[in-house]
N, C-alpha and C positions, 0 to 999 in steps of 0.2 A: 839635402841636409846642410851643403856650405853656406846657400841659400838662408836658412833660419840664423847660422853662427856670424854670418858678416851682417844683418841686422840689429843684433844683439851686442855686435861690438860697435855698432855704429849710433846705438843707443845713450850704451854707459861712456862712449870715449869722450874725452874734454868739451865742450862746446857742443852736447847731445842736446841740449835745452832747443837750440834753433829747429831742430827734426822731429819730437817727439811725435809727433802724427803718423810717423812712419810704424809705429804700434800697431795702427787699423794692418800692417800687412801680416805680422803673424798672430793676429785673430782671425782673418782669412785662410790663413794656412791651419787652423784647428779646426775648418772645416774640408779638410782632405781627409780621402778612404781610406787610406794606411794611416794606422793606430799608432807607430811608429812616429809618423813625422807629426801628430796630433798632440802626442806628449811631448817630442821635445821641442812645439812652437810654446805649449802650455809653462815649459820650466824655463823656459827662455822670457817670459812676461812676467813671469816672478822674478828672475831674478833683477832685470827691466827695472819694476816697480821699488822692490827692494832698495837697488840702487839709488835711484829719485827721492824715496821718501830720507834714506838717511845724509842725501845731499839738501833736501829743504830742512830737516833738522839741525844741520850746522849752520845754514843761511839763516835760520830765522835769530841762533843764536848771537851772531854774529850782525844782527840786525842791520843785515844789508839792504839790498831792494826789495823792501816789504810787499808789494803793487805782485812784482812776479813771482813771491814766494806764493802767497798767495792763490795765484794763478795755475801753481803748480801744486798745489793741495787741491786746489777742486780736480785739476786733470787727474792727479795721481787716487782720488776715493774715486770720482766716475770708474778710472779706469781698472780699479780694484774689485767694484761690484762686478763688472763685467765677467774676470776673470774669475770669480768664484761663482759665478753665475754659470760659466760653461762649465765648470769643475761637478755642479750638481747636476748640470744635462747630462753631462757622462755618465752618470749615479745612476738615472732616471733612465738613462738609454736600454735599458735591459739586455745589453752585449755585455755577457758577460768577462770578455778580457777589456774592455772599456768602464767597466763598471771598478775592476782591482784596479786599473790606472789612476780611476779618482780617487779610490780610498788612498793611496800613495800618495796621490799630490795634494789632497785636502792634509792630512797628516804632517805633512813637510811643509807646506804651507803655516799651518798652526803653528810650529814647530819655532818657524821665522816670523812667523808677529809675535807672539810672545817672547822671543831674545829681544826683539824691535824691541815692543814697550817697555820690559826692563835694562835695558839700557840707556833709553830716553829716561827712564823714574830716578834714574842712579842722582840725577843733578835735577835743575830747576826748569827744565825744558816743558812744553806743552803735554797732554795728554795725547798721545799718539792712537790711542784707539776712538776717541773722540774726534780728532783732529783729519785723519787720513781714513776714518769707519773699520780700523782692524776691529775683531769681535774678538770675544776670551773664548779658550779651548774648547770649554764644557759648549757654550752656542754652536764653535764648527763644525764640533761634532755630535751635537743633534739635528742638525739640518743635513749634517750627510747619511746619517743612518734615516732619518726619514724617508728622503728621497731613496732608500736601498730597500726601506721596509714597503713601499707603496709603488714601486716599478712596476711595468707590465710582468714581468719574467725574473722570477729567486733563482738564483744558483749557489748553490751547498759551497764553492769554489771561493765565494765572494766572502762567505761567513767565515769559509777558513781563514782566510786573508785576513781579516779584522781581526779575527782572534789569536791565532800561531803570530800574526808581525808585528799587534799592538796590544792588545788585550793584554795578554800572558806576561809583554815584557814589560809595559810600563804601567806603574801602576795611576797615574792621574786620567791615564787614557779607561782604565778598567771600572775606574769609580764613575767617570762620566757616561760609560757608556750603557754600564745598570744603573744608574740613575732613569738617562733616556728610557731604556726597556719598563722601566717602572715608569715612568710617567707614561706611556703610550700604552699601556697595559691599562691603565685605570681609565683615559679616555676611553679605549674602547670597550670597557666594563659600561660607560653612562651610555655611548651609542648603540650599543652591539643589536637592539632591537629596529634602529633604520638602516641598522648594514645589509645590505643585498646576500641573497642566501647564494653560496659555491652553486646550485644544480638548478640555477635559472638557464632554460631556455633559450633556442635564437626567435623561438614564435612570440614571445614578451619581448623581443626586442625594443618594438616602439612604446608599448607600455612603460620600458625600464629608461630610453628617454623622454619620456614627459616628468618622471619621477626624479631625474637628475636632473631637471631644468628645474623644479620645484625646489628640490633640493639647493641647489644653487641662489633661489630668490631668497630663501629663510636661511644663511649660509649667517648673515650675517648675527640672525637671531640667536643661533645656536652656539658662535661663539664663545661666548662668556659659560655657557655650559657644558661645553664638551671638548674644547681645546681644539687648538689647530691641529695636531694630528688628526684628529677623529673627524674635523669638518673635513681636511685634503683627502681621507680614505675614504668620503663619501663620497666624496666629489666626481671621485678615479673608480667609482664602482669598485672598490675592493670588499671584498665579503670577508664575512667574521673568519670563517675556519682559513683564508689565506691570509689574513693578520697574525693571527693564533701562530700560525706554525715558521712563520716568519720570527717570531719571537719565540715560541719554545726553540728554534735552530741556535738562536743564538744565546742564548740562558743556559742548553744544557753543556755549552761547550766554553763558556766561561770560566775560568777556576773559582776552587773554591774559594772561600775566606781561610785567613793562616790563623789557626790558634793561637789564643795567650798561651805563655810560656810562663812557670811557675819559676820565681827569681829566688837568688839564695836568703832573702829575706823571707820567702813565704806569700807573695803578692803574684799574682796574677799581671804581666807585664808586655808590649808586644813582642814578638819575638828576632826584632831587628830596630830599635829604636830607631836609629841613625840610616834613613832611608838616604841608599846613595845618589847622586847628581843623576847615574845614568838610567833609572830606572820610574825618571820625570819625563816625560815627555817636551814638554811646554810648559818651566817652571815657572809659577806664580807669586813665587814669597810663600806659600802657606807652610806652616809646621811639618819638617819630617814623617809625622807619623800619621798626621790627618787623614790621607788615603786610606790607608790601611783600616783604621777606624772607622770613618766613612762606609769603605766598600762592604764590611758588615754587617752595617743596617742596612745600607741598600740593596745588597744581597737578596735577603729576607723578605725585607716589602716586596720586592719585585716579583720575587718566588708568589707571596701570599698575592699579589694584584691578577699577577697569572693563573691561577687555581682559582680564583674569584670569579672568571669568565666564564662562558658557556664554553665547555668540554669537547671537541669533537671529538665521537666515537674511535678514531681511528688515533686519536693521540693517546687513549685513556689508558690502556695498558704497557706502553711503553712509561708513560709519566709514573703509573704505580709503582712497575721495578724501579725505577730512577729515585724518589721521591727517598725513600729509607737511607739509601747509602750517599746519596748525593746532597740532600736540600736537610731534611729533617736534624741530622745533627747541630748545625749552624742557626738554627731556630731556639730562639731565647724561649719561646713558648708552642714546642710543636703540638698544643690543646688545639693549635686555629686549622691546623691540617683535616681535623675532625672533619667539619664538613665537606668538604672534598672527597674524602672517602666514602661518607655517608652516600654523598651523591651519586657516585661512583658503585656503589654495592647493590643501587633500585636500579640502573642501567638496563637489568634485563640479559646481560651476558652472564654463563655462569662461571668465566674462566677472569668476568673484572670482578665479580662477584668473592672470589676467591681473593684477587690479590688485594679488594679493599678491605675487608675484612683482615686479612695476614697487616694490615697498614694501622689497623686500628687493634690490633692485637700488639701488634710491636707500642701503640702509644701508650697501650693499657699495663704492659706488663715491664719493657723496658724503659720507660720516662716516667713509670710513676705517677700517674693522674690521678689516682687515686678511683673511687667506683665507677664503674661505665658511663652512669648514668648522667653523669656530669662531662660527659664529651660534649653533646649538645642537646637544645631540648628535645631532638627527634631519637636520640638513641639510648632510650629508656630499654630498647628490645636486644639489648648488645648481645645478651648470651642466647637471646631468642634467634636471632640474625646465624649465629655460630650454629645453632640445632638444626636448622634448615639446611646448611652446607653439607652437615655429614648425612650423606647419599653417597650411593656405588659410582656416578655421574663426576662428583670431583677427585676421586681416587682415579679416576683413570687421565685426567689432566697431566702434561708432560711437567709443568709447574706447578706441583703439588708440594715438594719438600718441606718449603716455608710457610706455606701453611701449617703441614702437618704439627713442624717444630713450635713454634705460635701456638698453634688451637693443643697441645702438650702443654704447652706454658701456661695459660688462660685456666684451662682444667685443672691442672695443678697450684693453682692460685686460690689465695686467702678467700678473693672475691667471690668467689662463685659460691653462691646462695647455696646452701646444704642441702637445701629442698628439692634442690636440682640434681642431684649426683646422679639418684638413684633412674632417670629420666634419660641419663644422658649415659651410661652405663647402658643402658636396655636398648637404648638407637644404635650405640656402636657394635654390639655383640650382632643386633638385625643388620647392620648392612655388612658386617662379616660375613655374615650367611651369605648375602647376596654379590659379595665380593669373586673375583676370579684370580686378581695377584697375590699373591704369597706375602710380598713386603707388607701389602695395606691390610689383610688378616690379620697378620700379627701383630701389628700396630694397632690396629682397633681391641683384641685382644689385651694388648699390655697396658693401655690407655684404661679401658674398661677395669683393668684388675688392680689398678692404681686409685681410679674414683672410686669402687668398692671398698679397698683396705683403706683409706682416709676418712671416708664418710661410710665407715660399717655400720651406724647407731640408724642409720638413711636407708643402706640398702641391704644388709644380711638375708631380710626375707626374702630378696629373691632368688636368693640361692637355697636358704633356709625355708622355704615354708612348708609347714604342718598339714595335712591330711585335712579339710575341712574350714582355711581360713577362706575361704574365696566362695561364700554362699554355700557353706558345709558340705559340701561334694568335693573329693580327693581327685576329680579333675573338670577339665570345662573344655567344652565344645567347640569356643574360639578363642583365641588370644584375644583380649579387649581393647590393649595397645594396639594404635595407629600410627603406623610408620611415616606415613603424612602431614601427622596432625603435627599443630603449634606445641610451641614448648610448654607454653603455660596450661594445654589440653592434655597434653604427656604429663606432664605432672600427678592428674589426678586417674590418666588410664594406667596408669604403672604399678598400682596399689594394688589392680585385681590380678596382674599378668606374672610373670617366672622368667627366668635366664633358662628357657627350654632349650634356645639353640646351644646351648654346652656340648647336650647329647650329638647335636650334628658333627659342632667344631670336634668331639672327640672320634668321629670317627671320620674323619677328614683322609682323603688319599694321602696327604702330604706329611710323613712322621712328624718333621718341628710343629707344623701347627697342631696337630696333635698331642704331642709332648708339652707345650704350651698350656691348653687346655686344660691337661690334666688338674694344672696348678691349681684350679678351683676349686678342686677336690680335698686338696688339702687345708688346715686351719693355715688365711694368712691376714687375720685380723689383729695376730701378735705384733708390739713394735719391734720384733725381732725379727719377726716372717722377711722370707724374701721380697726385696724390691724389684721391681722391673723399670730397665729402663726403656721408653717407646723410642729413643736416638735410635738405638741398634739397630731397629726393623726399619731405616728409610731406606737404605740400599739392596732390602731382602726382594732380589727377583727372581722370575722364575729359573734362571740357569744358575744364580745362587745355589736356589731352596736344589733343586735337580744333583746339583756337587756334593752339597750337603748329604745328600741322600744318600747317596754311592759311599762317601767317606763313612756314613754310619752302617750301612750295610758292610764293608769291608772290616771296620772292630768285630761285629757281630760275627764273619767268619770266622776271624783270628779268635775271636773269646771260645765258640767252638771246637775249632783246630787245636786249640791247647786242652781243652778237657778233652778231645776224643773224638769229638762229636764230628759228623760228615751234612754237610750244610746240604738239606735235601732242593736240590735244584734238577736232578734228572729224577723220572717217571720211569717205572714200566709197564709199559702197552700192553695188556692180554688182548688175544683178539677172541670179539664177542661173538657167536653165531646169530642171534639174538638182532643185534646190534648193525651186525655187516648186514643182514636180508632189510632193516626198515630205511637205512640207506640205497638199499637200491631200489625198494618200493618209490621212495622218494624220488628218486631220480628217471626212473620210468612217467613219473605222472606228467600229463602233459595238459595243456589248457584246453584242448580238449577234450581229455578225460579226466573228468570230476568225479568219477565214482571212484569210490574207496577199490584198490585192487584191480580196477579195469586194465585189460590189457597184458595180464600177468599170466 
């Protein structure tokens, strides 16, 4: 270690100009095994560099010897490439405590070319990032996330890093670096069909180098269409679903955008005008409040460029939960989320099937869209989509609440075609029947007696019909309704069929669902009639409904107990003669006597 600090001061001390070659020796020492002395040869060349460039900066002012100023700008940009050059090996290296050391010293680095250039801008001096090749913030750091997004090896470690030490604090650092993720997101949207698939093979191995030799001859063609990101992740063999999630790591872990602040005039305003010095990274001149601004739309885009790609199965259900609380509010138009969901709900799982559907029930009913059918041009079948869900299959889903609450909302909603009540009534009461929990009985129940009493003029006869409307026979042989069928084939079996399972739900083991029941017995077509709320019934489970039960058998004591009455819970046993001899008939028969009485 004394080793790197007596080169360092042998550097910047008076009359370091005659030795600077002495640099080749801790670029050598950045090629040591300890990570330790690899950084501090690396911050020892900045700060080297540093030194030099704001010694030819006063030289050139002072237009002394122009010949070795000169001389020492080409060494001082050579020697700067270098040094950012190892900085992104370290990125690249896939050790992940070598990988946090770059993101540090690229950071810090930035940090000091940008005070560089603004202090040379203050007066008439040269352009220092033209003159010595410093780059602006937003380039350093998309060349280092690149090089982190296209390693052999992610670590979850390296994204904290980025986000808890720069992300979070500063905000020039936040805006650039969803920028990047949005730019790299849309490249690999144009390439994602020559990206190599995650579950290739070692037996393609040689097929998949001829294909990257290939790749590499038309590397050049492809440029102008698909960006340098998306050619280097072809290059490196990286596959879609290890981009993907490379980028959803670090999107979900981004903050959010800050809301406008309503001012005491009435305006919509940000809610810190006056962004402070320290929450700049690498200040550029630009406006206080730009960032801020900025990171909003590109928030968004980025969000929307990522949902735009091919899905992999294994991201899709974390992304749905995430999507509502996290990303959707901050969306000036969460109408474009629609397709994402849609895609999401043909997946073929019934448990994403559920929470696309709860994503596009939240867009229908809480934002406001206005009729379904205007989501996109594939979801004409919005309420069609919703009738296929209610089955016994997603009531037992551990993620069902938000559904339930949603597909309540939806039901109870302006939108839903009148034609439909009576249809969607008839499914809930059928998969009551075939239901086994207490809470999602009663919920389908309450749901069911809410579309009824709203849309009574719809569905009264199926409570109400007459003796003879159904093909003039007072009964039929099958129920015509198909628990399977489409919505729009429910629709027109529902006219011949009845709310028959009442009769089952009333005689239910379970008193409340029973008690529930009842309710249809009574007129509740009045706007006065009782309402039900379906909220109450998502916590109803069976050791619930079981407590329930006990507390209501224990009034029913007490109501006894005070009239008189003795709550018949003990029997008295006469003994049968009758009775006690076919008991031991029984017990005598053995399998090999079959005969009635053998053996007796």
């Amino acid at each position: 270690m004394g080793r790197i600090q007596e080169i360092q001061r042998r550097l910047t001390a008076p009359g370091a100009q005659a030795h600077l070659n002495e640099i080749s020796e801790l670029f050598e020492l950045c090629e040591a095994e300890d990570l330790r002395a690899v950084a501090e040869a690396l911050q020892a060349i900045a700060k080297v560099l540093t030194h030099h460039r704001r010694l030819a900066v006063d030289s050139d002012r002072s237009s002394a010897e122009g010949a070795a100023v000169s001389d020492l700008v080409t060494w001082l940009r050579k020697q700067g490439e270098a040094y950012h050059a190892l900085l992104l090996q370290l990125a690249a290296s896939g050790d992940v405590r070598a990988q946090v050391c770059s993101v540090r010293l690229v950071f810090a680095a930035t940090r000091e070319e940008a005070s560089e250039i603004r202090l040379a801008s203050t007066g008439s001096g040269p352009d220092l990032g033209r003159v010595f090749g410093l780059a602006a913030p937003d380039r350093r750091t998309q060349e280092l996330l690149s090089e982190l997004l296209l390693a052999d090896k992610w670590n979850t470690q390296v994204a904290d890093c980025i986000v808890n030490e720069f992300v979070r604090k500063y905000a020039d650092v936040r805006h650039y670096v969803m920028g990047h993720l949005r730019s790299c997101a849309e490249q690999v949207g144009r390439s994602s069909s020559r990206m190599p698939a995650a579950s290739a093979t070692a037996a393609s191995a040689d097929q998949g180098e001829e294909e990257v030799v290939a790749d590499a001859a038309s590397a050049k063609k492809r440029k102008r269409t698909l960006g340098p990101f998306a050619d280097s992740a072809l290059q490196r063999g990286r596959s879609h679903e290890e981009v993907f999630a490379r980028l959803l790591q670090l999107m979900r872990e981004a903050p959010e955008p800050e809301e406008k602040v309503l001012s005491s005039g009435g305006d919509l305003q940000e809610p810190d005008e006056a962004l402070s010095e320290e929450e700049v990274l690498a200040s550029t001149g630009r406006p206080a409040g730009f960032y801020r601004r900025e990171y909003r739309r590109v928030f968004q885009e980025a969000w929307l460029k990522l949902l735009g790609l091919r899905v992999p199965l294994t991201h899709c259900s974390p992304l749905l939960q995430l999507l509502p609380t996290r990303v959707m509010p901050h969306l000036s138009r969460p109408l474009m989320l629609s397709d994402f969901y849609l895609r999401a709900f043909h997946a073929g799982s019934l448990e994403l099937s559920v929470l696309a559907l709860s994503g596009l029930l939240l867009l229908l009913t809480k934002h406001g869209l206005g009729d379904p059918e205007t989501l996109s041009s594939s979801s004409g079948e919005f309420y069609g989509q919703l009738y296929t869900l209610l089955r016994p299959e997603t009531f037992r889903l551990k993620r069902r609440a938000r559904f339930q609450r949603l597909a309540a909302a939806a039901l109870n909603s302006g939108l839903l075609p009148a034609r439909f009540a009576a249809a969607f009534a008839k499914k809930c009461l059928r998969v009551a029947v075939a239901c086994s929990e207490p809470g999602a009985v009663m919920w389908l129940l309450s749901v069911a007696y809410g579309l009824i009493q709203r849309h009574h003029s719809h569905c009264s006869y199926l409570i109400h019909k007459q003796e003879g409307e159904s093909g003039g026979s007072g009964a039929v042989d099958k129920d015509p309704f198909d628990n399977d069928a489409a919505l729009t084939v429910a629709v027109e079996q529902v006219s011949g069929s009845s709310l028959w399972e009442l009769n089952l739900l009333l005689r239910h083991h379970l008193p409340a669902i029973a008690t529930l029941a009842k309710l249809y017995e009574k007129p509740f077509f009045k706007p006065s009639s009782r309402k039900l709320d379906p909220e109450l019934f998502l916590d109803q489970g069976s050791t619930k409904a079981f407590r329930q039960a006990l507390k209501s058998g224990e009034k029913q004591a007490s109501r006894w107990k005070a009239r008189g009455e003795k709550c018949p819970l003990a029997y008295k046993v006469e003994d049968d003669e009758l009775s006690m001899r076919v008991t031991g008939w029984a017990a005598a028969l053995s399998t090999s006597q079959r005969r009635i009485g053998a053996g007796l």
